[in-house]
N, C-alpha and C positions, 0 to 999 in steps of 0.2 A: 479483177477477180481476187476473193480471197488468198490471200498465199496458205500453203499447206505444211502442216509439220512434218520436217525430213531428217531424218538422222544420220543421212546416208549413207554411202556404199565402203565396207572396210577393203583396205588394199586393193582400192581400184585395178592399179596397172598389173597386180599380182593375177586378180583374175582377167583381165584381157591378155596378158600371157598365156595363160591355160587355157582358156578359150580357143586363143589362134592356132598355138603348136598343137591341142587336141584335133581339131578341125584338120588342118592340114597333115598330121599325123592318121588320119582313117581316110580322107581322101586320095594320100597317098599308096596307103594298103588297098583300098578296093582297087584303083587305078593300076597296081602292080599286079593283083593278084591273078588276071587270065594270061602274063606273060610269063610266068614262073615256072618250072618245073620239077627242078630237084625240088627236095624234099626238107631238104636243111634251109634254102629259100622261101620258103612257103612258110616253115615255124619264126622264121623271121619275121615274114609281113604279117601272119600272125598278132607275134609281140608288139609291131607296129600299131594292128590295130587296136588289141588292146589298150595301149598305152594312151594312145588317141582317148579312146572310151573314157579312162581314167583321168585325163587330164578334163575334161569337158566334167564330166561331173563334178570332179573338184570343184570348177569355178562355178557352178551352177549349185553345187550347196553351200559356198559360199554368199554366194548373192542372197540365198534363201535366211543365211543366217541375218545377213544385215538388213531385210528386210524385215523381218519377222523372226528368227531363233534369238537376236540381243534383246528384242523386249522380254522376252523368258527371264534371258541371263540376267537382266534388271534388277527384274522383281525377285528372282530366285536369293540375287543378292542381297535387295535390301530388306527379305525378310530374315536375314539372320541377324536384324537390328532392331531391340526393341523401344521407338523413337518414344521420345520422351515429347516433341515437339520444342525443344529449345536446344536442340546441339547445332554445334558451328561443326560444319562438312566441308571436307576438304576433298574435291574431286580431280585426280589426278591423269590429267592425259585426257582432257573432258569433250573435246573434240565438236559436236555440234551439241553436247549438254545431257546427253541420254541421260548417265547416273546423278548427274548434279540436278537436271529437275527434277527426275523420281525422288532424290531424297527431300527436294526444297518444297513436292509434294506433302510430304510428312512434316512439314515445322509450320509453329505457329508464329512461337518470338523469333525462334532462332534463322539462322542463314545459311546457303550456302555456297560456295567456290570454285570456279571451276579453273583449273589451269592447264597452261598449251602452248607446245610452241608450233603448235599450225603447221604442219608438214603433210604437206596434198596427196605424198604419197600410201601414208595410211588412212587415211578417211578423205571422201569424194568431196570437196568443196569446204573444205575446213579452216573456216574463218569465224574471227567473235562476233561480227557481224549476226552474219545465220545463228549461232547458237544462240545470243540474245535473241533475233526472233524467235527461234523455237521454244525459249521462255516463255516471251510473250504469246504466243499461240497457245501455251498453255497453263496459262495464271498465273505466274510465278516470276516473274521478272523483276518486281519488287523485291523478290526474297533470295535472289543472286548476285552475284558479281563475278566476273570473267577475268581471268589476268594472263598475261606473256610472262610464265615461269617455266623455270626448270627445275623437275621435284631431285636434280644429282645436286644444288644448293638452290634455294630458295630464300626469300627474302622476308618470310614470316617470322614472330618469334617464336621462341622453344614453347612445348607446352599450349599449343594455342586451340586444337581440334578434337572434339568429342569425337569424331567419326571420321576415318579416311577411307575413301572407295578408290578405286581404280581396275578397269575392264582392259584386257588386250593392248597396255601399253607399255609395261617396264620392260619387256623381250625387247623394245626397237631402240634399246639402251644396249651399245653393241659390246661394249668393252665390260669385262665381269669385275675390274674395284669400279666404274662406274654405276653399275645396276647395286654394289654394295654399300656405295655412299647414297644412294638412291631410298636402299631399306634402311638406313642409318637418319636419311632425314626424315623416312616418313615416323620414325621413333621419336627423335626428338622432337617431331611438331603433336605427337598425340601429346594430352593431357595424362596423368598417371591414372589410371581405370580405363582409357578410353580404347576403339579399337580402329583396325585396319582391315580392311576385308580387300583381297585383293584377289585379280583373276586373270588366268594366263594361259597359253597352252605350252610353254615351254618356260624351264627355270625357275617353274614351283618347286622343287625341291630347296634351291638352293636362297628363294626368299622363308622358307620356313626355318632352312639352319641358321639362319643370319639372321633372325624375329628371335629363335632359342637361346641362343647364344646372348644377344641383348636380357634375356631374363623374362621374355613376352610369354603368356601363355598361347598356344598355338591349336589351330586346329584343321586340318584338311580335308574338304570337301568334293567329290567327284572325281578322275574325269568324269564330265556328263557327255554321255556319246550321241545323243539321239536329238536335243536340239539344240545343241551348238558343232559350230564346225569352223576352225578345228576344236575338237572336244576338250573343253575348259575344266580346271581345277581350280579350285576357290581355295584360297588360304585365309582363315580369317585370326588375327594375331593381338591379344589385347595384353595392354601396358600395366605391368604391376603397378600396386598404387602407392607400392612405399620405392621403386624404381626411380629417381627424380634424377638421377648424375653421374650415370655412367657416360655419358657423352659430354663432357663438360657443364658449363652455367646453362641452366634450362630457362634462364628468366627472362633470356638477353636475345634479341635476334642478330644473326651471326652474319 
């Protein structure tokens, strides 16, 4: 049988948490609630069940996004790029290839990259493996390559990418000079004109100061509440063109 393209599921284990303690948080409220009687009891099992409620829905519009609210996020993104069909893309944190194909969609010469260090616990089955097939399942496998990097140093030269994407991945960069050297290489790998579109639900702020500060022009997009979840902010950050050396030799990979 054919195999099928899967992008799959974000933060697996995040949502079967929420899932279990919603579940068992409202099984336990209704199960409590004909033994109850005060009244300060009752607003408890209450809150209990609410919370149940809340926890299940989380993880069920989560699912809904990895399903279908990130293809949105995709295209949402990569129309703020008007492809020329020959940029080199840099997809950070590419996980089973979602934004590296869409953009490898868009090139004719050019190529694009997807890098990862495969951590199962943010995307369900996240190996190069599968994202090459989901290349190939969708024409474009030719026009990729997949690496084991880490965008807090990487092993590109300076100067090397028209276009850097990245979706729901710099937050699980836990240490803040780490997510700093993180916006510091993806500067030094853009080309001078070139951009960064990046998307997060937490810690946009502080990749927009740190794009500023380098000299980028910057711009802010969303949150968008309604199909993503959690609801995402696009930063999108482009590199002056006369910028070539605030970060040292831009020619040399480091």
């Amino acid at each position: 049988m054919e195999a099928k393209i899967n992008y799959g599921i974000d933060a697996p284990k995040v949502i079967r948490n929420l899932l279990m303690i919603g579940v068992m948080l409202i099984l336990a409220a209704f199960a409590a609630a004909p033994l109850l009687s005060h009244s300060w009891l009752l607003m408890l099992d209450g809150a209990f069940l609410y919370t149940g409620f809340f926890c299940v829905a989380e993880g069920l519009l989560m699912i809904w996004y990895s399903k279908f609210g990130k293809l949105k996020q995709r295209d949402r993104m990569l129309k703020l790029h008007s492809f020329t069909g020959e940029e080199k893309v840099l997809d950070i944190g590419t996980g089973r290839g979602l934004l590296m194909i869409g953009a490898a969609k868009h090139l004719t010469s050019g190529s694009a990259i997807g890098i990862d260090i495969w951590n199962n616990e943010d995307l369900s089955g996240n190996n190069a493996a599968r994202t090459l097939e989901n290349a190939r399942l969708e024409g474009v496998k030719d026009k990729v390559e997949v690496l084991n990097e880490n965008i807090v140093l990487t092993t590109f030269a300076s100067n090397s990418f028209d276009l850097i994407l990245s979706n729901l991945c710099l937050h699980n960069i836990y240490e803040s000079r780490s997510r700093r050297a993180a916006c510091e290489e993806i500067y030094r790998l853009l080309k001078p004109g070139a951009t960064a579109i990046i998307a997060d639900f937490r810690h946009t702020a502080m990749y927009k100061s740190i794009f500023e500060e380098l000299g980028m022009q910057v711009k802010k997009y969303g949150p968008y509440i309604f199909n993503t979840f959690p609801p995402l902010t696009i930063i999108l950050a482009e590199k002056d063109r006369s910028k070539i050396d605030l970060l040292g030799d831009e020619t040399k990979p480091r």
